[in-house]
C-alpha positions as CSV (number, residue, x, y, z in Angstrom):
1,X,-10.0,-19.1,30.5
2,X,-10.9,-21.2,27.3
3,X,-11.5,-18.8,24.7
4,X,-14.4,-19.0,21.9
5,X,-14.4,-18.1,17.9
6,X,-16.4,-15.6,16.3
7,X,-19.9,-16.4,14.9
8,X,-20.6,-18.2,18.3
9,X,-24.0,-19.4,17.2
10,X,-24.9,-21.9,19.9
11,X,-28.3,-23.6,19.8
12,X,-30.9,-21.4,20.5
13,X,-29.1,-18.5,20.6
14,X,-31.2,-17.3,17.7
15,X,-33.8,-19.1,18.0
16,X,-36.7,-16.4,16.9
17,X,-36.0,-17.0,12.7
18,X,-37.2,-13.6,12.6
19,X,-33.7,-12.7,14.7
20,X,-30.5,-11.2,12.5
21,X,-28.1,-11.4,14.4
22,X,-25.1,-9.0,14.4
23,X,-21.1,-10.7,14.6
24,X,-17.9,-8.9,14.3
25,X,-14.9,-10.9,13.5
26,X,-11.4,-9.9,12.4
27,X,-8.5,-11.2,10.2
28,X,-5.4,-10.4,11.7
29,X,-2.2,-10.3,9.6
30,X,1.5,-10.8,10.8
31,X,4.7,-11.4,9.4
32,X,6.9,-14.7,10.2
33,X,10.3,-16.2,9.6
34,X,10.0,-19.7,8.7
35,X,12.3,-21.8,11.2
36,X,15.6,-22.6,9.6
37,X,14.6,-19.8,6.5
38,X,15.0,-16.6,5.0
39,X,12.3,-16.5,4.0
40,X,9.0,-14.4,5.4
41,X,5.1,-15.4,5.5
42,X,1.6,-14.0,6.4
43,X,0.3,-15.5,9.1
44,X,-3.0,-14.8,10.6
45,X,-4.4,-16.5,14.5
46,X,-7.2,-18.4,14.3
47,X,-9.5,-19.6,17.3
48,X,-10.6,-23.6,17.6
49,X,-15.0,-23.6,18.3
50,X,-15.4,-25.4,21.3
51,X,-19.8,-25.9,20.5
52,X,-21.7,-26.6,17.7
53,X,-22.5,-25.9,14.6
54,X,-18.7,-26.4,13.7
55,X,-17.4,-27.7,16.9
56,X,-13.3,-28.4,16.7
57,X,-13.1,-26.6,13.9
58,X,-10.7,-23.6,13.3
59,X,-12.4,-19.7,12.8
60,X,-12.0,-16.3,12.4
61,X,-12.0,-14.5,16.1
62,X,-15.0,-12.3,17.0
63,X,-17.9,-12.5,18.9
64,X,-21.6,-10.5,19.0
65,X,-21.8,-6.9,18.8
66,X,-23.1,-6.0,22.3
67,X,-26.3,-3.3,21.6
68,X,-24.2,-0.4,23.2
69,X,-21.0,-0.8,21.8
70,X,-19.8,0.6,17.9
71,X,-18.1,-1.2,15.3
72,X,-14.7,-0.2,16.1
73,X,-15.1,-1.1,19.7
74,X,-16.6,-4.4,19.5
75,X,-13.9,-5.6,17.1
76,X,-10.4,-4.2,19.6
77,X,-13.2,-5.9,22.2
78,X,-14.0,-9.6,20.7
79,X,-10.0,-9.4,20.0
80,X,-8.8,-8.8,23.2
81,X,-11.4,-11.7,24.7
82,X,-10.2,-14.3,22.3
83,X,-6.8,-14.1,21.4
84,X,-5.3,-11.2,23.6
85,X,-4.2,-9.2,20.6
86,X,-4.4,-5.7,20.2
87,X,-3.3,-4.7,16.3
88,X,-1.4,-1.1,15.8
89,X,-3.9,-1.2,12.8
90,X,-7.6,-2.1,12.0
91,X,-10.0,-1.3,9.0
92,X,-13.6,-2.1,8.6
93,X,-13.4,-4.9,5.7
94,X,-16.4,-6.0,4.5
95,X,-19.8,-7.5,5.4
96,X,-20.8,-11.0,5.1
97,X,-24.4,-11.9,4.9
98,X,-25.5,-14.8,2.8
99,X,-28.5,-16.1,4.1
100,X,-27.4,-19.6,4.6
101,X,-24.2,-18.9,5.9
102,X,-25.3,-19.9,9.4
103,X,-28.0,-22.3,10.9
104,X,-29.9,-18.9,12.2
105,X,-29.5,-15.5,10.4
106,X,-26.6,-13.8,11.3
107,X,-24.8,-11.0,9.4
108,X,-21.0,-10.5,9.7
109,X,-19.1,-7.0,10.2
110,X,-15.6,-8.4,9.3
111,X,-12.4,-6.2,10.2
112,X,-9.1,-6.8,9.0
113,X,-5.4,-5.5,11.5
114,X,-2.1,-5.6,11.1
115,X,0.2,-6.6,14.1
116,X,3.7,-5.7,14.3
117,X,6.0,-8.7,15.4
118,X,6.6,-6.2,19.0
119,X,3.0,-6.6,19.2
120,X,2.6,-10.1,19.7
121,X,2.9,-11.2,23.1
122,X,4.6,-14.8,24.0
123,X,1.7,-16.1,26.4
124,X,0.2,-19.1,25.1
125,X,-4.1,-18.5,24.5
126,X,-5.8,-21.1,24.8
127,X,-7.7,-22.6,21.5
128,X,-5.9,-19.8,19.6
129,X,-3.1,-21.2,16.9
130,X,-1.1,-19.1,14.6
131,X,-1.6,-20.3,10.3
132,X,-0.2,-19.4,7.2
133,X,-2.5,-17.3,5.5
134,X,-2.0,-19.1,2.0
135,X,-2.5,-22.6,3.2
136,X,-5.3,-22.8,5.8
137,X,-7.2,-25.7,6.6
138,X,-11.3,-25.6,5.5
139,X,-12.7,-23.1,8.3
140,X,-15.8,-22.7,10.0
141,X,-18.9,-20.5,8.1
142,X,-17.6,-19.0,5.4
143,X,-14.7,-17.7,7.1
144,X,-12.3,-19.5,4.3
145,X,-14.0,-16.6,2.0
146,X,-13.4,-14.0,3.7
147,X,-9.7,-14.5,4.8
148,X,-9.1,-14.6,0.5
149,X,-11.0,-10.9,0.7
150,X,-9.1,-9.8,3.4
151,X,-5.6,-11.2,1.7
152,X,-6.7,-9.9,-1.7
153,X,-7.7,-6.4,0.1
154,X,-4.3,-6.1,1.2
155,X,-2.1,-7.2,-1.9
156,X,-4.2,-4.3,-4.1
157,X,-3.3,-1.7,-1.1
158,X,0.1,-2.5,-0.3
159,X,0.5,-1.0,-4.4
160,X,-1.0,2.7,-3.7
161,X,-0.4,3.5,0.2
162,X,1.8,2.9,3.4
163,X,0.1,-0.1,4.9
164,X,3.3,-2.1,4.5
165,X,4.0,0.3,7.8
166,X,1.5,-1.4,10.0
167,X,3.8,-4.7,10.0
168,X,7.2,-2.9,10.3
169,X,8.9,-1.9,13.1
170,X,9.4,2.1,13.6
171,X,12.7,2.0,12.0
172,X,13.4,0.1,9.4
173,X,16.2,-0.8,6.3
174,X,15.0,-0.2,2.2
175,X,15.6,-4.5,2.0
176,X,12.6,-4.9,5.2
177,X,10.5,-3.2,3.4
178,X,10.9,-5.1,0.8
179,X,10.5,-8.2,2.8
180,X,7.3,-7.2,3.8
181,X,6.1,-6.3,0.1
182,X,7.7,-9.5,-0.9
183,X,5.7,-12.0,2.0
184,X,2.2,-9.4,0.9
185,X,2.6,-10.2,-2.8
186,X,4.4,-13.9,-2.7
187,X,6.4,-13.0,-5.4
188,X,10.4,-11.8,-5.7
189,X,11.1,-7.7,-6.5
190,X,13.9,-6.5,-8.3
191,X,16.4,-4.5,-5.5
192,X,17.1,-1.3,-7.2
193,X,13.6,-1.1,-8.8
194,X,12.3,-1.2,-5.6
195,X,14.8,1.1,-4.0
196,X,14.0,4.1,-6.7
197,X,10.0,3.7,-6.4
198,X,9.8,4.0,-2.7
199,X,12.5,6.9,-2.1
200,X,10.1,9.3,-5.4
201,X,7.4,7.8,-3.0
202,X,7.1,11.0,-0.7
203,X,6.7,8.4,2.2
204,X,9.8,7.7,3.6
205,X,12.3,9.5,5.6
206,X,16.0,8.7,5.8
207,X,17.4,8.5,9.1
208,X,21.1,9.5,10.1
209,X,21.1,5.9,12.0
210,X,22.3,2.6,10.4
211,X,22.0,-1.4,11.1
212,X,25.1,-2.9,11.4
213,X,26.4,-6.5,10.8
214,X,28.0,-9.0,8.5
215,X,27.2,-6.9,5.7
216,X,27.8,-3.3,4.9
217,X,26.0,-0.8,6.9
218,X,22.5,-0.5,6.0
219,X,20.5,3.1,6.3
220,X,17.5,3.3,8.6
221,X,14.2,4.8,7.5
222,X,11.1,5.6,9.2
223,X,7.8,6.6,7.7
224,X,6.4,10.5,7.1
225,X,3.6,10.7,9.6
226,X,2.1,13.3,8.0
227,X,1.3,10.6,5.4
228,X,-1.8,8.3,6.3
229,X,-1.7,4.5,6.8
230,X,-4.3,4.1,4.2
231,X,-7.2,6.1,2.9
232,X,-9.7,5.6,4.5
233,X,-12.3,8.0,2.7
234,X,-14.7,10.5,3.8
235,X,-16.5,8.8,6.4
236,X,-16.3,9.1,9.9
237,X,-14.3,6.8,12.1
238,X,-17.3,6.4,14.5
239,X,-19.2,3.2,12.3
């Protein structure tokens, strides 16, 4: 089934230019060994358009929000239809509206997820391709825009609550957490430092299990679910 990017504004789709139309799209950030590396980097799927404007171009994936659907369930619903994906975690973003973002009017209601590495499937999508998040090419719309919101969203709450979480697996060693802040932040942490802020965290609970290997044994931790993901304030979920 060939799959389509968000923002699908085909000719005449819009056509009244007293019509605002309504998209939902999402960024979806994943971790990724480089091949042949240590080393870890967000990655994010993007969808190739397959009609104009921006045909052959690379975009966000989303589609229209259907008049009897809510936020939350157009975005798990314009997922799942383009790229198959269905993200342990997804927060309403932000929305895009800049009048001449499109050829017709058409206002944006972008989500961001994080997928565990368990989470993503090995069947091959069609039109769906797999980037790093710091070195895309120039994307349809203003989509370039908002994946630096979305990335910049996440490196300021990754410092004040457990969204790290939503890209680990249920178990997990002191040094992949680390990783994961590491690959959020692109920058190197000290060990130890790191080690003493997130045990006085209140977030993390030891476990009496431990990964073994080539090096010493390593402790496994899991997360205190009595602690929230993220904050997501006052309002309720149903947007």
């Amino acid at each position: 089934m060939t799959r389509t990017a968000s923002d699908t504004h085909s000719p005449g789709a819009a056509a009244d230019t007293d019509t605002i139309r309504v998209a939902v799209s999402t960024v979806i950030f994943t971790l990724r060994r480089l091949p042949g590396s240590d080393a870890v980097q967000v990655v994010l799927p993007l969808v190739r358009r397959t009609r104009d404007p921006h045909e052959g171009q690379w975009a966000l994936p989303g589609g229209w929000l259907d008049v009897t659907e809510g936020l939350d369930a157009a975005a798990s619903r314009t997922l799942a239809e383009t790229t198959g994906l269905a993200p342990s975690y997804l927060e309403q973003l932000y929305a895009f509206g800049a009048v001449d973002r499109s050829p017709t009017r058409v206002v944006s209601i972008v989500y961001w997820a994080l997928l565990r590495a368990d989470e993503i499937t090995d069947a091959t999508v069609e039109n769906v391709q797999w980037f790093d998040a710091a070195a895309l090419p120039e994307l349809a719309f203003d989509h370039n825009e908002i994946v630096d919101y979305a990335l910049w969203r996440l490196r300021n709450k990754v410092g004040y609550s457990r969204i790290a979480h939503g890209l680990l697996a249920d178990e997990f060693t002191l040094a992949d957490l680390r990783e994961v802040y590491e690959a959020i932040l692109a920058r190197r942490l000290d060990p130890a430092n790191f080690r003493r802020q997130v045990e006085n965290s209140g977030t993390l609970i030891p476990t009496d299990r431990f990964r073994t290997g080539s090096h010493r044994p390593a402790r496994l931790y899991r997360y205190n679910q009595d602690v929230e993901l993220a904050d997501r304030g006052p309002l309720d979920a149903r947007h």
